[in-house]
C-alpha positions in Angstrom: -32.3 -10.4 9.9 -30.3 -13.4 11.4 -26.9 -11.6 11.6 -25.5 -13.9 14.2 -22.0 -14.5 12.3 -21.4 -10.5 12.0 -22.2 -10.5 15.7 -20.6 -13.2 16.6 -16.9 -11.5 14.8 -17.9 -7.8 16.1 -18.4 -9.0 19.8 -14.6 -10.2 19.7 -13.1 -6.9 19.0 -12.7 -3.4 19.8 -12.6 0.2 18.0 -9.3 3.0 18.1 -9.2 6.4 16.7 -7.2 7.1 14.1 -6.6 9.1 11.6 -4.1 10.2 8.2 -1.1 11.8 8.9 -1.8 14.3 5.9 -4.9 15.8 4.7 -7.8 17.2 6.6 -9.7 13.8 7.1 -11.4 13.6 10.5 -10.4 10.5 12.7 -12.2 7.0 12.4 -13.0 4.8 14.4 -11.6 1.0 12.8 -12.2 -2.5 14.4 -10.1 -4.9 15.2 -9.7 -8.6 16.3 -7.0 -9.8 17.9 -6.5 -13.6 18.3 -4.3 -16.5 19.9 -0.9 -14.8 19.7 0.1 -11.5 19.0 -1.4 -11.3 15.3 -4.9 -9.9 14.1 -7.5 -8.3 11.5 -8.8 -5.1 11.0 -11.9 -3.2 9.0 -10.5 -0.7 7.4 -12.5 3.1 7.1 -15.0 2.2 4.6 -15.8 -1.4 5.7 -17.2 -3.8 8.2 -18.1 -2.4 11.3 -15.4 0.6 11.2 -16.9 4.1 10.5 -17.7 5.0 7.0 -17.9 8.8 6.6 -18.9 10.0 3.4 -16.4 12.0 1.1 -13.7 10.9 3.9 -11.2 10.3 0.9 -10.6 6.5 0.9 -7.9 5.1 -0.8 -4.9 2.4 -0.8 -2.0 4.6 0.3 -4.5 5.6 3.6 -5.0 1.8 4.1 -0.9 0.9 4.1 -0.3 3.8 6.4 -3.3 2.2 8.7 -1.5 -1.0 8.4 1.7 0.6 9.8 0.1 2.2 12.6 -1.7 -0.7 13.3 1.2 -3.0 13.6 3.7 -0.6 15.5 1.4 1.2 17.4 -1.7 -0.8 18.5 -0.5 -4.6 18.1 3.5 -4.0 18.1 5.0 -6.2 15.9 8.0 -6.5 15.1 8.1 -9.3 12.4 4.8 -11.2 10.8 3.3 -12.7 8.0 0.8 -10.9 5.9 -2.0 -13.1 4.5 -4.0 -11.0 1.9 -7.3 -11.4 0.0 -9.6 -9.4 -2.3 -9.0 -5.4 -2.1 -6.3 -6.3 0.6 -4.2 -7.5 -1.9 -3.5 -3.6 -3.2 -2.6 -2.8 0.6 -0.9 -5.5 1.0 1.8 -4.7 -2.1 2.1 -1.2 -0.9 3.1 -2.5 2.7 5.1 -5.1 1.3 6.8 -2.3 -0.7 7.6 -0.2 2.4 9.1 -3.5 3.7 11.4 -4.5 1.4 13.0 -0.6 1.1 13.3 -0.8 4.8 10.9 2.2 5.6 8.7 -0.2 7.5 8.9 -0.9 11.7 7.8 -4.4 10.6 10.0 -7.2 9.3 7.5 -8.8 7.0 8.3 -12.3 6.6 6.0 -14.1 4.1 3.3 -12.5 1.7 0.1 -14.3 1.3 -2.0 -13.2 -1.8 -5.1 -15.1 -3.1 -7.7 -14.1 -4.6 -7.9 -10.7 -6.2 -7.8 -8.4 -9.1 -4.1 -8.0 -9.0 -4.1 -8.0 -13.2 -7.0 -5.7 -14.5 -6.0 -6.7 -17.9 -7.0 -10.2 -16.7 -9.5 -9.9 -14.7 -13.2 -9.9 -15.4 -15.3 -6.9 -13.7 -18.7 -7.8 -12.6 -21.4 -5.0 -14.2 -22.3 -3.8 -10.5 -18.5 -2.7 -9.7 -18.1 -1.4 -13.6 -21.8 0.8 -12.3 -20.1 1.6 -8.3 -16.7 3.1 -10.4 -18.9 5.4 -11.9 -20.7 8.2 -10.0 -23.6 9.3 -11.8 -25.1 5.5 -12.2 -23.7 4.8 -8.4 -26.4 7.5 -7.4 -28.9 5.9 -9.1 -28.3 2.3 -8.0 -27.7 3.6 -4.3 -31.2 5.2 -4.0 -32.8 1.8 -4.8 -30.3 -0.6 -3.3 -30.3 -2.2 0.0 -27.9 -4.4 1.9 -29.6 -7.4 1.4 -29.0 -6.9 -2.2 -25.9 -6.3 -2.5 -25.1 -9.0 -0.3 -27.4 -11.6 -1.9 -25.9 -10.5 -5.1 -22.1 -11.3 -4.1 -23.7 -14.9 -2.7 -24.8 -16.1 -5.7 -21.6 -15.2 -7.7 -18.4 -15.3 -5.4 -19.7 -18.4 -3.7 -19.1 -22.4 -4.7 -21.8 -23.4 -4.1 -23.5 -20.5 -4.6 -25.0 -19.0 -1.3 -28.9 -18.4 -1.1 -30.6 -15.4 0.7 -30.8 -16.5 4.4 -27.1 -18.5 4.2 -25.3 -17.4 7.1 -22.5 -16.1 5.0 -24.9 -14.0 3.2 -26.9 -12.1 6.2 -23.4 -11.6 7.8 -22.6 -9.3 4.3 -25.5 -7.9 4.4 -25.3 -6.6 8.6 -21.8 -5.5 7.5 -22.7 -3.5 4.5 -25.7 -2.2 6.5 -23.2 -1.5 9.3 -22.8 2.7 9.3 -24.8 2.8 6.1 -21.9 1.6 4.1 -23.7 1.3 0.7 -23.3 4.5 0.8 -19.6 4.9 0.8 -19.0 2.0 -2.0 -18.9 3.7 -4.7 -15.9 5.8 -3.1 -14.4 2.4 -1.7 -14.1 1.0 -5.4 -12.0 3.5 -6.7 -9.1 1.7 -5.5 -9.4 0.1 -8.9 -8.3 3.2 -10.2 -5.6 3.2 -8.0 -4.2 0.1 -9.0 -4.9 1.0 -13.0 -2.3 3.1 -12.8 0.7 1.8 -10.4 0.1 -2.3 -10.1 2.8 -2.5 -12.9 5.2 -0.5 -10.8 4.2 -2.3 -7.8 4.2 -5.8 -9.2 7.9 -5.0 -10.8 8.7 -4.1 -6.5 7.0 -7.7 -5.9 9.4 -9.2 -8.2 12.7 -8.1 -6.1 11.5 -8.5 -2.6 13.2 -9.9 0.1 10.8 -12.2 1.3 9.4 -15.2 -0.4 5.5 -14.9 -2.0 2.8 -16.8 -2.1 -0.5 -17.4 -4.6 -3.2 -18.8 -3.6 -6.2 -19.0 -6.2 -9.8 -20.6 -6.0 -10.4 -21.8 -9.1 -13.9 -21.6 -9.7 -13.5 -17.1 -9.2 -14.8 -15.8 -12.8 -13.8 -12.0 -11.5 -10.6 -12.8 -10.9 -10.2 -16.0 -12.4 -7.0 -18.2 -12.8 -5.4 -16.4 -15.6 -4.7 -13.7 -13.3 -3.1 -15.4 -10.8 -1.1 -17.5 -13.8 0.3 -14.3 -15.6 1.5 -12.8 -12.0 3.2 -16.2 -11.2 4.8 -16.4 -14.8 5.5 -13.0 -15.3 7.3 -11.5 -11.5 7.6 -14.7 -9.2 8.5 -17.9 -11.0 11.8 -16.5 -11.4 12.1 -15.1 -7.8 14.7 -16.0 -5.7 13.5 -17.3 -2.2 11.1 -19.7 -1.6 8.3 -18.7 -3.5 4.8 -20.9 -4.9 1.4 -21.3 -6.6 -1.4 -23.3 -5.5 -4.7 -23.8 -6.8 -7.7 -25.0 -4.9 -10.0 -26.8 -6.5 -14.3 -26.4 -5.6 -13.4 -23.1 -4.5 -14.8 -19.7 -5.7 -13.1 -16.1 -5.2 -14.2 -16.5 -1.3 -11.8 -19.6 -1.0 -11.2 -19.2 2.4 -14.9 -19.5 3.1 -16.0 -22.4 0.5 -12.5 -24.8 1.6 -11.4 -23.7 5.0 -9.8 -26.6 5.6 -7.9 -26.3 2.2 -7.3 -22.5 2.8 -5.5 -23.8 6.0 -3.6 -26.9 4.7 -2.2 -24.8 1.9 -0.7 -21.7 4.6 1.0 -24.5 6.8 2.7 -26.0 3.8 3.6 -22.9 2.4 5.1 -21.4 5.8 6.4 -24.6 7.6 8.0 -26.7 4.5 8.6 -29.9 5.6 10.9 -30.6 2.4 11.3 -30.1 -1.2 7.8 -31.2 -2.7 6.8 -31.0 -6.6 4.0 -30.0 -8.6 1.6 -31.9 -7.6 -1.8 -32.4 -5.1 -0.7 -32.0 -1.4 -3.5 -35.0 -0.2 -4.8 -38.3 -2.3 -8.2 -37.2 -1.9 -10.5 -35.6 -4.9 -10.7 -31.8 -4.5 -7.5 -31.6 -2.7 -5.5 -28.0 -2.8 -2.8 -28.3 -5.8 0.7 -27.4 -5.6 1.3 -26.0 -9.3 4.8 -24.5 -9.0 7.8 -23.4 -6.9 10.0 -20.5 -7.8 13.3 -21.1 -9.3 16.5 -19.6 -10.8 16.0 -20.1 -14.4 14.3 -22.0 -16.9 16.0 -25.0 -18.6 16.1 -25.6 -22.1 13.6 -27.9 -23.3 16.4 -30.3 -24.8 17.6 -30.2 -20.7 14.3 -31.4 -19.5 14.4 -34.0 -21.9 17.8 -35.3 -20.7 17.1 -35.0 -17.2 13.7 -37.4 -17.5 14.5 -40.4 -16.2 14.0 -43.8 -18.6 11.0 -44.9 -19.3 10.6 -48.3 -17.4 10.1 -51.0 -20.1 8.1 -53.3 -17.8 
């Protein structure tokens, strides 16, 4: 297997023990990146090349208080943006929770979500994580399946376009699932969906009154997690946010935005965190396929006879 890109990303890092502060869980041993100035990325237990000990009791409440560790104890920072994706978005609420009630030794100063099922009523579950939730056909499936698979699996779906067996992207899944026999562990890993079944309204409500301003950043070709979700968050907890809050949508780009439009994925965090000036709806380059601004957050909505009067008049030439 050509795993370069996996080797490539685990040759830049390292591994600490930790482990819970409650609970009988033995310590793990999690990787980490750190790059250019104090900032960085982590596996968490379960995933990538940290350990993934069966029955170890996985969950999002263990991941936020590895985020806390990690920032205070093994990075130390004091402030920081937190730029989310996928199951990292569930984290990334509870942190941003522990934030804004102060309980936190971070200042978090920007929230960064894209895309992610942070709406199960929206979202769209693919058959193999509806199988992983359950154990019984999870035991099944795991006997037969291999990382390749899996991998191969998410490349032809979370992909635009969709990635082949042999893409780089691809054999760097599958060395990471194969990494401490993860398939194992999946089915446990998934079960954050269960998790977020019953608190994401309470923790989308906490969203809603942060401190800090929020963005949304959505590929819009994901069918998972597709638009809608992303949509019904915006209208429903941040539109009406005070701060400096916004939506973009990037166009040619699948639920792995950040991998199909790099450069787009890029553009839209500078614009977002270093606002040059008040900019409307609109794209953020002339080109075809470039990143859409779709909304900023405001006090209120005007009455549609107050949009009307503030249009200027049509130009008769």
């Amino acid at each position: 297997m050509n795993a370069s890109r996996a080797e490539d990303w685990r040759s830049r890092g390292g591994h600490f023990s930790w482990r819970p502060a409650e609970g009988d869980a033995s310590p793990v041993e999690i990787f980490h990146v750190e790059m250019g100035d104090p900032s960085a990325a982590l596996d968490f237990p379960g995933y990538g090349f940290s350990d993934k000990p069966p029955g170890w009791g996985y969950s999002l409440a263990r991941d936020e208080e590895l985020i806390e560790y990690y920032a205070a104890q093994v990075i130390g920072a004091e402030s920081g943006v937190v730029v989310a994706h996928d199951r990292g978005d569930s984290v990334a609420l509870l942190h941003a929770a522990r934030c804004a009630e102060g309980r936190s030794a971070m200042r978090l100063e920007h929230l960064v979500l894209s895309n992610a099922n942070i709406f199960l009523p929206l979202s769209n579950l693919t058959g193999a994580q509806r199988q992983a939730l359950d154990a019984e056909s999870w035991a099944k499936a795991a006997a037969v399946a291999t990382p390749a698979m899996v991998a191969e699996g998410m490349g032809a779906q979370m992909f635009t376009p969709p990635r082949k067996p042999g893409d780089p992207e691809v054999e760097a899944l599958a060395a990471t699932f194969a990494h401490g026999d993860g398939i194992k562990v999946l089915h446990e890993g998934i079960h954050y969906l269960v998790e977020r079944s019953k608190d994401e309204q309470r923790w989308l409500t906490a969203l809603a009154e942060a401190p800090f301003p929020v963005t949304v950043i959505w590929g819009l070709y994901d069918t998972v997690s597709p638009p809608r979700v992303a949509s019904y968050v915006w209208d429903q907890y941040l539109m009406l946010k005070p701060g400096g809050n916004r939506l973009y949508y990037i166009p040619d780009a699948n639920h792995y935005l950040q991998v199909d439009r790099p450069d787009a994925f890029v553009k839209v965090l500078l614009h977002t965190l270093e606002p040059t000036a008040d900019q409307g709806p609109g794209a953020l380059e002339p080109e075809l396929g470039a990143p859409l601004l779709v909304d900023s957050s405001r006090e209120r909505l005007p009455a549609a006879a107050d949009v009307l009067r503030t249009q200027p008049p049509a130009n008769p030439n």
